[in-house]
PyMOL Python script that loads the backbone (N, CA, C, O; Angstrom):
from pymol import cmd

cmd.read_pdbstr("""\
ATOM      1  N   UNK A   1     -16.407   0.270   4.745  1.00  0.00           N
ATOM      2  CA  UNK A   1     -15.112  -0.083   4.204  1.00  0.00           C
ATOM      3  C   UNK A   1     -14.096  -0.204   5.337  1.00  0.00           C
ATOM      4  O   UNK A   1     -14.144   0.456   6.375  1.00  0.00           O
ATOM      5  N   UNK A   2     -13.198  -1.086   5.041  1.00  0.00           N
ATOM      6  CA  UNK A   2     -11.989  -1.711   6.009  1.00  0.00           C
ATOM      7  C   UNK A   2     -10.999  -0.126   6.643  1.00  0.00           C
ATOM      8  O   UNK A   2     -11.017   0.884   5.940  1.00  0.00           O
ATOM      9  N   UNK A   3     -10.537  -0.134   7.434  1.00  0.00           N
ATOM     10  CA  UNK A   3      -9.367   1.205   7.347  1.00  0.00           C
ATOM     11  C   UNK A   3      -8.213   0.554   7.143  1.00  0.00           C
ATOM     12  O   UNK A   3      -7.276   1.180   6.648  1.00  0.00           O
ATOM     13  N   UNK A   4      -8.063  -0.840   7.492  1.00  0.00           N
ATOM     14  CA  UNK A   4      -6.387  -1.442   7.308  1.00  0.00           C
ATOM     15  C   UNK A   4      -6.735  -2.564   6.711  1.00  0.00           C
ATOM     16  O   UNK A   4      -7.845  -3.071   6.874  1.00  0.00           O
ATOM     17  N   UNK A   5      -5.525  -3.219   5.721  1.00  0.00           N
ATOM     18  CA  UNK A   5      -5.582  -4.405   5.015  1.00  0.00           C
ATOM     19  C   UNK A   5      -3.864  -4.770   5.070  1.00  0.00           C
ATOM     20  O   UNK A   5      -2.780  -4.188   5.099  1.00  0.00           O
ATOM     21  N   UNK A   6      -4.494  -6.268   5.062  1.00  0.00           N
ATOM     22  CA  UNK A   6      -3.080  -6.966   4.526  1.00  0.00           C
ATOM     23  C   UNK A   6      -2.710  -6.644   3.551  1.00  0.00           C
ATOM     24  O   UNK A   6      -3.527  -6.146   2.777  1.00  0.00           O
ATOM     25  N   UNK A   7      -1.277  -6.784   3.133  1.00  0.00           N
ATOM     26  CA  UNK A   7      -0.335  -6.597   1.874  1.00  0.00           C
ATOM     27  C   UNK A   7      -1.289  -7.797   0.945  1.00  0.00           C
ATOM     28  O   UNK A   7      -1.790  -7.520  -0.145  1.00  0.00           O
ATOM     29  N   UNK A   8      -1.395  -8.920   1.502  1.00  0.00           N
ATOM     30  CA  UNK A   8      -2.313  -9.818   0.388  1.00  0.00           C
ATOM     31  C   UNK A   8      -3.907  -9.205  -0.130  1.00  0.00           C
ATOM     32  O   UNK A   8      -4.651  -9.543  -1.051  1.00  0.00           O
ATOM     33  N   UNK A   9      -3.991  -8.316   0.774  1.00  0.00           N
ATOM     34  CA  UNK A   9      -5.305  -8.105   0.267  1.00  0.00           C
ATOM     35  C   UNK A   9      -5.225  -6.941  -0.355  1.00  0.00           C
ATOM     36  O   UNK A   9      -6.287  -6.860  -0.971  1.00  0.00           O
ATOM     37  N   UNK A  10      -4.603  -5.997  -0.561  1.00  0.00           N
ATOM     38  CA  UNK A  10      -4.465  -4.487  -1.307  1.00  0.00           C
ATOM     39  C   UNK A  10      -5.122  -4.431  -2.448  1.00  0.00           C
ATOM     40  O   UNK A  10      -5.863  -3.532  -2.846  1.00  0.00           O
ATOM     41  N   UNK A  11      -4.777  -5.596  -3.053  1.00  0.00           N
ATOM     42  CA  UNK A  11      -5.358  -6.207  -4.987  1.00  0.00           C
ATOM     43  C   UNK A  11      -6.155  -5.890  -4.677  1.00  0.00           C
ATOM     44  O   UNK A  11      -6.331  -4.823  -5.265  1.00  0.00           O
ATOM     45  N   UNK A  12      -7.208  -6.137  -3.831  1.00  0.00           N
ATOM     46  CA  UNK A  12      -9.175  -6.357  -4.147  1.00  0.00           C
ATOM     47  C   UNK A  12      -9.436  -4.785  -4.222  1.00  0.00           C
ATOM     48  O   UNK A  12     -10.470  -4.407  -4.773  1.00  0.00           O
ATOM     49  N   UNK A  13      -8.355  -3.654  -3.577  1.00  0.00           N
ATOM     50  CA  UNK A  13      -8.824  -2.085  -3.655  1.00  0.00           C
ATOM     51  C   UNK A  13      -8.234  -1.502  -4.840  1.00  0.00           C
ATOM     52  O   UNK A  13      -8.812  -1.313  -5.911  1.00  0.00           O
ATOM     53  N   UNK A  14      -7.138  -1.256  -4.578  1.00  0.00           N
ATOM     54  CA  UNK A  14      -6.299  -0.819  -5.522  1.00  0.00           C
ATOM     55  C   UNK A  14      -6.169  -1.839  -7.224  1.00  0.00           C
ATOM     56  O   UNK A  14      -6.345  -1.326  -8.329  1.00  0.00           O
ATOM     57  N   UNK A  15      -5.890  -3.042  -7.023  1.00  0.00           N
ATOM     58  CA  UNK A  15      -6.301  -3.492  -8.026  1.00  0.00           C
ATOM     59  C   UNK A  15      -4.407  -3.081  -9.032  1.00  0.00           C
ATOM     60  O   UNK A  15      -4.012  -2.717 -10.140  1.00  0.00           O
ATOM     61  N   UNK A  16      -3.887  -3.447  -7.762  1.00  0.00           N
ATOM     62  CA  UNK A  16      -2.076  -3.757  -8.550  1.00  0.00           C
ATOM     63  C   UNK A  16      -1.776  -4.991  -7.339  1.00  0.00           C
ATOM     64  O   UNK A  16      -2.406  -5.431  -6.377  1.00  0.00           O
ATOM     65  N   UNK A  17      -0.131  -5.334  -8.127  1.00  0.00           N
ATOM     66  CA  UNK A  17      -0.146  -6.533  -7.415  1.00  0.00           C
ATOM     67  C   UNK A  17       0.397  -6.540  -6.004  1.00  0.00           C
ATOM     68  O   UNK A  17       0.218  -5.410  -5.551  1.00  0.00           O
ATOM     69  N   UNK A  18       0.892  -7.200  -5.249  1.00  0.00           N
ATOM     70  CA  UNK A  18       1.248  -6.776  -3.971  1.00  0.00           C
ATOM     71  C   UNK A  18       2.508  -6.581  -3.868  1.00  0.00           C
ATOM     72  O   UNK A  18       2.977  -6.041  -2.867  1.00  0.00           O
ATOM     73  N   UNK A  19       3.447  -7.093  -5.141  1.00  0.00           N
ATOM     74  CA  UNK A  19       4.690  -6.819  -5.411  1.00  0.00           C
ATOM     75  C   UNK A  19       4.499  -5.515  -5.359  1.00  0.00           C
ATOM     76  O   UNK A  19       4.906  -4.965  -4.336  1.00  0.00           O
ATOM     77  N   UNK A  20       3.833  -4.642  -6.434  1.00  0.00           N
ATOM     78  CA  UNK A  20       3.941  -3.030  -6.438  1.00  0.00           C
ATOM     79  C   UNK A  20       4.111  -2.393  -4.967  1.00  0.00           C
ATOM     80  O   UNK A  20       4.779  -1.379  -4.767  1.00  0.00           O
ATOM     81  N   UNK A  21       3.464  -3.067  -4.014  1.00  0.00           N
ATOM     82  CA  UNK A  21       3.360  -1.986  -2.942  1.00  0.00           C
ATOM     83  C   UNK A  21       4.709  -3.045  -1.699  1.00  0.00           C
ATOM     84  O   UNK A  21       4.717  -2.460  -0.615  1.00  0.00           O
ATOM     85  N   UNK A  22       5.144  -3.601  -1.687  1.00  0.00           N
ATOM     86  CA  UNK A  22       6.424  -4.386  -1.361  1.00  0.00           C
ATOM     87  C   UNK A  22       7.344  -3.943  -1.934  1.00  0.00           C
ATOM     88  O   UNK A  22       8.258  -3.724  -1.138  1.00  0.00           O
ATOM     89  N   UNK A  23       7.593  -3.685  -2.941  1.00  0.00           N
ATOM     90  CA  UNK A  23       8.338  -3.203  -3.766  1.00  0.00           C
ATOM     91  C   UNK A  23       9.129  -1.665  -3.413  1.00  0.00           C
ATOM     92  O   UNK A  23      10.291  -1.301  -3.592  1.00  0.00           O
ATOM     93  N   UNK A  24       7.585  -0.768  -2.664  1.00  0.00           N
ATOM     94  CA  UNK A  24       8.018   0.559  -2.692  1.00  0.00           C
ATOM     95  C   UNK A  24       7.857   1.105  -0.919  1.00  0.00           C
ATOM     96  O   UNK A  24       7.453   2.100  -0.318  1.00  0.00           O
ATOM     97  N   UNK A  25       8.309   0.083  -0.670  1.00  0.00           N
ATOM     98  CA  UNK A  25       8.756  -0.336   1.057  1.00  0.00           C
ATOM     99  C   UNK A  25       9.383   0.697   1.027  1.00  0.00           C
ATOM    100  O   UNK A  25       9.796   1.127  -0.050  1.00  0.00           O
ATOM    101  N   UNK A  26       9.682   1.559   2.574  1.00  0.00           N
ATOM    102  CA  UNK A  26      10.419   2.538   2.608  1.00  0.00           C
ATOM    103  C   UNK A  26      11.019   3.298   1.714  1.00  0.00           C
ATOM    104  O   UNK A  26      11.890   4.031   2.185  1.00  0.00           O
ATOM    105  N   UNK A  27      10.802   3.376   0.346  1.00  0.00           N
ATOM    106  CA  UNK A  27      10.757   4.208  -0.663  1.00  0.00           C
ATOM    107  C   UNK A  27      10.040   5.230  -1.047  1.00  0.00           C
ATOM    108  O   UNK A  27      10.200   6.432  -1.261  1.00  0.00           O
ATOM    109  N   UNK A  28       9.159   4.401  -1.083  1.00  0.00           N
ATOM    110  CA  UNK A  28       7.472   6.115  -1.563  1.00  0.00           C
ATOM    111  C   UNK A  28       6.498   5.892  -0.537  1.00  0.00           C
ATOM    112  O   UNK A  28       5.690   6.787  -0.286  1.00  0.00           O
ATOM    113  N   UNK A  29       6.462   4.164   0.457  1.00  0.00           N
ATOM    114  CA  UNK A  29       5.568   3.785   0.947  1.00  0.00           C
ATOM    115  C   UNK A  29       6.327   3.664   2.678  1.00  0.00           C
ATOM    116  O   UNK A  29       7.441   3.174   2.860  1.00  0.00           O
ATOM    117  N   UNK A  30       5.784   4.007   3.370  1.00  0.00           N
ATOM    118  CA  UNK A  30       6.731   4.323   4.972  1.00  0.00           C
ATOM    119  C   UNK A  30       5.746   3.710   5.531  1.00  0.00           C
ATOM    120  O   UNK A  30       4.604   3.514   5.116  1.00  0.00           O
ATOM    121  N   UNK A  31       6.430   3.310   6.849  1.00  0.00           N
ATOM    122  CA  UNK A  31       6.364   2.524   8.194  1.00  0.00           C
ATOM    123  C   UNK A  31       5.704   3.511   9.266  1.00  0.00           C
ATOM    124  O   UNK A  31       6.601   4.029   9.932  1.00  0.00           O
ATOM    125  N   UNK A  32       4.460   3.930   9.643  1.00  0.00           N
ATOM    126  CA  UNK A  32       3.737   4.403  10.681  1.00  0.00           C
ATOM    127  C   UNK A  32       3.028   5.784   9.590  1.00  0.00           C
ATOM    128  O   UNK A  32       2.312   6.633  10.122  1.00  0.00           O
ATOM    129  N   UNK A  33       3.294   5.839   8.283  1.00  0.00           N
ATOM    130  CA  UNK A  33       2.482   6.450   7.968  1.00  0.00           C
ATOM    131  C   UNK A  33       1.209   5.261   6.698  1.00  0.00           C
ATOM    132  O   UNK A  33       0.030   4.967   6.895  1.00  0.00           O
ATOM    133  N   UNK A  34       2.041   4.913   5.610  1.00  0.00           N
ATOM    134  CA  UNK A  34       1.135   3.952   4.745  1.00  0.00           C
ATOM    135  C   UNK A  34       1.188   2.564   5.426  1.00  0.00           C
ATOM    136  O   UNK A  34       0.487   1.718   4.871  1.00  0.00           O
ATOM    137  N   UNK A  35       1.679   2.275   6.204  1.00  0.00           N
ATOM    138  CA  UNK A  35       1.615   1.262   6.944  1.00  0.00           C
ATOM    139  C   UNK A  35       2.189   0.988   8.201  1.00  0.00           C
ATOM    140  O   UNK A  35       3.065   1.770   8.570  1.00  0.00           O
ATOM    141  N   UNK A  36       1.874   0.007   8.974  1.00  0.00           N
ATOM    142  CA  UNK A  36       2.483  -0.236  10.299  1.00  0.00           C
ATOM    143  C   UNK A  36       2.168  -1.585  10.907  1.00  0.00           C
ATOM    144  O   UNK A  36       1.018  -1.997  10.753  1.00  0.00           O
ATOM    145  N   UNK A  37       3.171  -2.452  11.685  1.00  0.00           N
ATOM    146  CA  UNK A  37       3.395  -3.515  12.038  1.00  0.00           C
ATOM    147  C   UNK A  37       2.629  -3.439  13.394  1.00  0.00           C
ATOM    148  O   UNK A  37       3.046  -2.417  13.939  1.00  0.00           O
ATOM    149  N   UNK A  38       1.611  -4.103  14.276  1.00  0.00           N
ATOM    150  CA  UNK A  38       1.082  -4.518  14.991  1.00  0.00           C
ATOM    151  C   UNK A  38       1.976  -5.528  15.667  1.00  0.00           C
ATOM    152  O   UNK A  38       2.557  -6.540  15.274  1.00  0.00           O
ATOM    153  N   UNK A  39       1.828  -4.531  17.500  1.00  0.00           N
ATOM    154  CA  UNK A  39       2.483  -5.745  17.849  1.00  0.00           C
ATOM    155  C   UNK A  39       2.465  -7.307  18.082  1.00  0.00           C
ATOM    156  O   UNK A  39       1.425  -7.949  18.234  1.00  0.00           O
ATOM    157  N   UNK A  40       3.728  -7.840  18.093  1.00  0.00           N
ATOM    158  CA  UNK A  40       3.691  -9.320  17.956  1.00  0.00           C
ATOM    159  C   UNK A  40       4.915 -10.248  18.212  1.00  0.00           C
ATOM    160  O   UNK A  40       5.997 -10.174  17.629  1.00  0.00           O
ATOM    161  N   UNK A  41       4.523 -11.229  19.286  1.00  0.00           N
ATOM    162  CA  UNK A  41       5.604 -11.988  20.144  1.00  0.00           C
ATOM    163  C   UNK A  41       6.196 -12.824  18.971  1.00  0.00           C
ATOM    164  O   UNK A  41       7.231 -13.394  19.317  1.00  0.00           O
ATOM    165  N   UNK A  42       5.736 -13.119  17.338  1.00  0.00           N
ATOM    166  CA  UNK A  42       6.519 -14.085  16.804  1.00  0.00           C
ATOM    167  C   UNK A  42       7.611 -13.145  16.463  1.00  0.00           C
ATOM    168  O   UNK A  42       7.539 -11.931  16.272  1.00  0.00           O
ATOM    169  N   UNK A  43       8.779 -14.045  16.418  1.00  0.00           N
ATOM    170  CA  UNK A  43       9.923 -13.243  15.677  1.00  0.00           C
ATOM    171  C   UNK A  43      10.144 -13.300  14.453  1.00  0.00           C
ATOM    172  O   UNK A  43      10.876 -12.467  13.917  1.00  0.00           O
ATOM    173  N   UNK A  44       9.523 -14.352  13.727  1.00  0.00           N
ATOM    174  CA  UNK A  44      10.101 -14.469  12.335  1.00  0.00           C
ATOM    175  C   UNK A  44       8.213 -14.050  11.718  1.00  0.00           C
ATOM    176  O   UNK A  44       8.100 -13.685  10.547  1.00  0.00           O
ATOM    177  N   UNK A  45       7.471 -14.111  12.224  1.00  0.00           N
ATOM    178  CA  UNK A  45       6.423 -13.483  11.146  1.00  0.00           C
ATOM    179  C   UNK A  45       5.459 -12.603  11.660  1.00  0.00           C
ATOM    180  O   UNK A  45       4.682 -12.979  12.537  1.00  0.00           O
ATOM    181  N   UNK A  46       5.421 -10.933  10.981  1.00  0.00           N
ATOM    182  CA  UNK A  46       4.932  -9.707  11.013  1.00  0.00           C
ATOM    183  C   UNK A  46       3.987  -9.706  10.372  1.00  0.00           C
ATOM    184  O   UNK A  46       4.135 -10.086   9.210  1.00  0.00           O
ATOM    185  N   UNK A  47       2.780  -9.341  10.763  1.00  0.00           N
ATOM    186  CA  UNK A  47       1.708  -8.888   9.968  1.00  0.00           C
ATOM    187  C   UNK A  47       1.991  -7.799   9.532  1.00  0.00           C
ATOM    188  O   UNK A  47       2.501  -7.003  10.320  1.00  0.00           O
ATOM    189  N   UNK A  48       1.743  -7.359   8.037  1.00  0.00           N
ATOM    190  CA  UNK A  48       1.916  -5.912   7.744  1.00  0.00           C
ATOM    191  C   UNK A  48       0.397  -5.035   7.775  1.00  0.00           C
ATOM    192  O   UNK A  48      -0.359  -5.426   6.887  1.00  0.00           O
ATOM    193  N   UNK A  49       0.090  -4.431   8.247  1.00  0.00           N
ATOM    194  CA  UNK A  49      -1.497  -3.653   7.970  1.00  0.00           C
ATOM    195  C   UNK A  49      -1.271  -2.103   6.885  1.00  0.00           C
ATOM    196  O   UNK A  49      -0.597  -1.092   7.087  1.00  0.00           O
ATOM    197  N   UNK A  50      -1.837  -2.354   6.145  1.00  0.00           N
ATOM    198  CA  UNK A  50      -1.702  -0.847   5.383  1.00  0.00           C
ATOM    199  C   UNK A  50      -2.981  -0.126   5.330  1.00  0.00           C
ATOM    200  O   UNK A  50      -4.100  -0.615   5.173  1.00  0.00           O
ATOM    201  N   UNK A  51      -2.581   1.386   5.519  1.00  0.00           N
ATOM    202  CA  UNK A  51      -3.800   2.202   6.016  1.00  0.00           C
ATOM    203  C   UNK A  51      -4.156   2.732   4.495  1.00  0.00           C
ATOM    204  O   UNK A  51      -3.527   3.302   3.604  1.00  0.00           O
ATOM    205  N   UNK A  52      -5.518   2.234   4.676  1.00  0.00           N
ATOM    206  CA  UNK A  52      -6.113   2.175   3.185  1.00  0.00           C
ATOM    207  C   UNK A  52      -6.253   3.794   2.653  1.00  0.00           C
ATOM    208  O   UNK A  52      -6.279   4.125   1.468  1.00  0.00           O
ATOM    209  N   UNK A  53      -6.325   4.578   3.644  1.00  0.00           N
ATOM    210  CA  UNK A  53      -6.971   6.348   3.154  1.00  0.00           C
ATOM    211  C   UNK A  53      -5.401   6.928   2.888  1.00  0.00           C
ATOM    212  O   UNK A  53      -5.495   7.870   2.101  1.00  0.00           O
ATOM    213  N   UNK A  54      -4.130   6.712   3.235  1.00  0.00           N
ATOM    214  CA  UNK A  54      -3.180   7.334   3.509  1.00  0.00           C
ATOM    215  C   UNK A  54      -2.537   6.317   1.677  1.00  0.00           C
ATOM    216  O   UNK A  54      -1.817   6.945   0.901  1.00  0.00           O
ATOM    217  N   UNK A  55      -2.845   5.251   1.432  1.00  0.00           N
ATOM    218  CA  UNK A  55      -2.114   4.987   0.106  1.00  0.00           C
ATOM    219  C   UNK A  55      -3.114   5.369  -0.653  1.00  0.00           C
ATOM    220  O   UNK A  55      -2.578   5.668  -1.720  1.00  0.00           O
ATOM    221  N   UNK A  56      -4.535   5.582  -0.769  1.00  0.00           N
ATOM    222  CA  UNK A  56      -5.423   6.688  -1.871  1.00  0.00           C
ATOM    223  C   UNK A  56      -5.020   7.246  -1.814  1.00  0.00           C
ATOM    224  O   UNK A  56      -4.513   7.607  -2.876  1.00  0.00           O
ATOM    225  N   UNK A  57      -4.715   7.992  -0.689  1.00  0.00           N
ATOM    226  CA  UNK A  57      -3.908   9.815  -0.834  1.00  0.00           C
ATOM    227  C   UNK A  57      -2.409   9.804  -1.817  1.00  0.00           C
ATOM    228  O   UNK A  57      -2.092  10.680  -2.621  1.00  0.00           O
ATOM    229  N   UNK A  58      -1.797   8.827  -1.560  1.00  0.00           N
ATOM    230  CA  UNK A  58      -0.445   8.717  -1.966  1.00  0.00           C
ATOM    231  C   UNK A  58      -0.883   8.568  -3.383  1.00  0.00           C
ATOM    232  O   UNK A  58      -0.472   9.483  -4.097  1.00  0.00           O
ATOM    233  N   UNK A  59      -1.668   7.583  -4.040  1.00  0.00           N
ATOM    234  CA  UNK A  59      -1.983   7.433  -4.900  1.00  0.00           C
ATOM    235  C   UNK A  59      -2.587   8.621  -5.971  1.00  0.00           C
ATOM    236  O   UNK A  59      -2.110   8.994  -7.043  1.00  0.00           O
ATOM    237  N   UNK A  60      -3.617   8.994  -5.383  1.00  0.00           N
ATOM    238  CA  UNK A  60      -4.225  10.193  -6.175  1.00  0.00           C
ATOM    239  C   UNK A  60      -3.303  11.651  -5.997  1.00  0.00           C
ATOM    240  O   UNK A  60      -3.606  12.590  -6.734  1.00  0.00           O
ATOM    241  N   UNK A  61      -2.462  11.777  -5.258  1.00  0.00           N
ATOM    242  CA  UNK A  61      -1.520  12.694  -5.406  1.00  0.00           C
ATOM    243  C   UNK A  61      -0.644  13.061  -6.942  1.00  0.00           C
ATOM    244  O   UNK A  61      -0.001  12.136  -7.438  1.00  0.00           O
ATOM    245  N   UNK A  62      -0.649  13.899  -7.376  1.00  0.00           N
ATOM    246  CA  UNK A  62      -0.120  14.967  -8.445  1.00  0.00           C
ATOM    247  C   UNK A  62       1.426  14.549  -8.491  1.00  0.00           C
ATOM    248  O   UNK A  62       1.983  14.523  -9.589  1.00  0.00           O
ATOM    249  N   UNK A  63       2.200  14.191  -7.212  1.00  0.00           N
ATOM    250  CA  UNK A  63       3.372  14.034  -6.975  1.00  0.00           C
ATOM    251  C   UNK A  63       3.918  12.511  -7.692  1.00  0.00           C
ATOM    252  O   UNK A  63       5.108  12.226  -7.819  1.00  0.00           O
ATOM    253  N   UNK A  64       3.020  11.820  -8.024  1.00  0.00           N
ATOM    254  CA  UNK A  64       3.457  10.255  -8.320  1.00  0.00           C
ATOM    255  C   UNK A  64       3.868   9.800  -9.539  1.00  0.00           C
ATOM    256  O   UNK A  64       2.853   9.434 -10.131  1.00  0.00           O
ATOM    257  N   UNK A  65       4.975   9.609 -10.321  1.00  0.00           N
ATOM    258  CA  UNK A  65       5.608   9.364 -11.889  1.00  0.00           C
ATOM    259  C   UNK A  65       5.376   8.614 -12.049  1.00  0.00           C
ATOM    260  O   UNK A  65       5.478   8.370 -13.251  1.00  0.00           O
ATOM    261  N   UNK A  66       4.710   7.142 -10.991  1.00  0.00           N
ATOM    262  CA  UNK A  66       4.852   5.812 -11.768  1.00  0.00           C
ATOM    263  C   UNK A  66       3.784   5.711 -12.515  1.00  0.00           C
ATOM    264  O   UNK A  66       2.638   6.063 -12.235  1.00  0.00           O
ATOM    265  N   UNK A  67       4.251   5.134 -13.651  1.00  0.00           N
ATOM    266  CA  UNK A  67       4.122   5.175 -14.986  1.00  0.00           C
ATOM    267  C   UNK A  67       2.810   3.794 -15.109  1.00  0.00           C
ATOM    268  O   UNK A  67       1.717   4.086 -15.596  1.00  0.00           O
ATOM    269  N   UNK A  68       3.014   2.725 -14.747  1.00  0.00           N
ATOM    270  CA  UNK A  68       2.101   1.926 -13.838  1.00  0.00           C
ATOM    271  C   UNK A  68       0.681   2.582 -13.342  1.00  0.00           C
ATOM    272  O   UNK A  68      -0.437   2.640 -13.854  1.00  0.00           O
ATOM    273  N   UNK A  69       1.144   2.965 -12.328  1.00  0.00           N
ATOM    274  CA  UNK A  69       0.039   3.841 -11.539  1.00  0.00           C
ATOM    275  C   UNK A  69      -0.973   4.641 -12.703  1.00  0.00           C
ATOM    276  O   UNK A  69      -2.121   4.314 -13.002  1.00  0.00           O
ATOM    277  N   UNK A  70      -0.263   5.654 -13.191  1.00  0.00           N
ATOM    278  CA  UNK A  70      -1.014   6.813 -14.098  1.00  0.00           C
ATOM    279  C   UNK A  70      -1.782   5.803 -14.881  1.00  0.00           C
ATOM    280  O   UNK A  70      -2.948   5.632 -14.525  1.00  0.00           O
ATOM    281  N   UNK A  71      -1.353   5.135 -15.840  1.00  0.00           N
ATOM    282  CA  UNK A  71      -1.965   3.914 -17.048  1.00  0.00           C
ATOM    283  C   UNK A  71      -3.575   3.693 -15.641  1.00  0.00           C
ATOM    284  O   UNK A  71      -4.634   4.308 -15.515  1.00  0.00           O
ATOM    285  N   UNK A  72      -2.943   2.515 -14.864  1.00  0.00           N
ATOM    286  CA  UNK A  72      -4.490   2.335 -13.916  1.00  0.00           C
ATOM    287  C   UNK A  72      -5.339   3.666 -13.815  1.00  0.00           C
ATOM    288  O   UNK A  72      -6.429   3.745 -14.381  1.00  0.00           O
ATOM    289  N   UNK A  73      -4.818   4.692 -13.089  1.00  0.00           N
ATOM    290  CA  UNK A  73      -5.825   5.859 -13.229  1.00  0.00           C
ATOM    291  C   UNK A  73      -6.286   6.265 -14.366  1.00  0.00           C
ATOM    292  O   UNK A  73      -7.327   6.881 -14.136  1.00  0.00           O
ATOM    293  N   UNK A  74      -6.040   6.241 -15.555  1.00  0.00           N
ATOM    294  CA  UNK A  74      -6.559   6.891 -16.688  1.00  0.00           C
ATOM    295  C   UNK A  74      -6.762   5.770 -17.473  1.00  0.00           C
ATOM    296  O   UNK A  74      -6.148   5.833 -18.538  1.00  0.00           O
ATOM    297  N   UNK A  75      -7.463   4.689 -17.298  1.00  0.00           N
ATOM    298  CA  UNK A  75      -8.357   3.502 -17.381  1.00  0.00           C
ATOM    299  C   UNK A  75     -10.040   4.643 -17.786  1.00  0.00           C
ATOM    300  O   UNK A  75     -10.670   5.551 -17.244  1.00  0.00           O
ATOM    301  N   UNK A  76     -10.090   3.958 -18.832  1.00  0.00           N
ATOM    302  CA  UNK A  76     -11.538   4.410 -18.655  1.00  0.00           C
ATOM    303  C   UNK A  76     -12.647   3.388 -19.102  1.00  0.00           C
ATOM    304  O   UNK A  76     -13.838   3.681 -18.989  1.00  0.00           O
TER     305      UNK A  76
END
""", "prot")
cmd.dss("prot")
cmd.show_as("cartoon", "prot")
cmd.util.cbc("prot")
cmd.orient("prot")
């Protein structure tokens, strides 16, 4: 399995849209821990890489209300 993915690719793991995790940009989701920018001479376009073990963790954490989220986990 991958350790980093694009924001376009998150869907194929997690299986929400990529809005959800754009969405919770420096909110629930941080810069050098659930993700981090690789450096890069363009100025106008950043790859985003997100570290796939650190948003499971975020995810399966006890701490998380979204209401979203819980519904996907308790999928059976």
């Amino acid at each position: 399995m991958k350790k980093y993915l694009q924001t376009k690719n998150l869907r194929t793991i997690f299986d929400l849209s990529t809005d959800y995790f754009e969405s919770r940009q420096e909110t629930e989701f941080f810069k050098g821990i659930h993700y981090f920018i690789p450096p890069n001479k363009s100025k106008t376009k950043k790859a985003v890489l997100w570290d796939i073990e650190a948003v499971d963790n975020w995810i399966r954490s006890n701490n998380n209300p979204d209401t979203e989220l819980q519904e996907l986990l308790n999928r059976k």
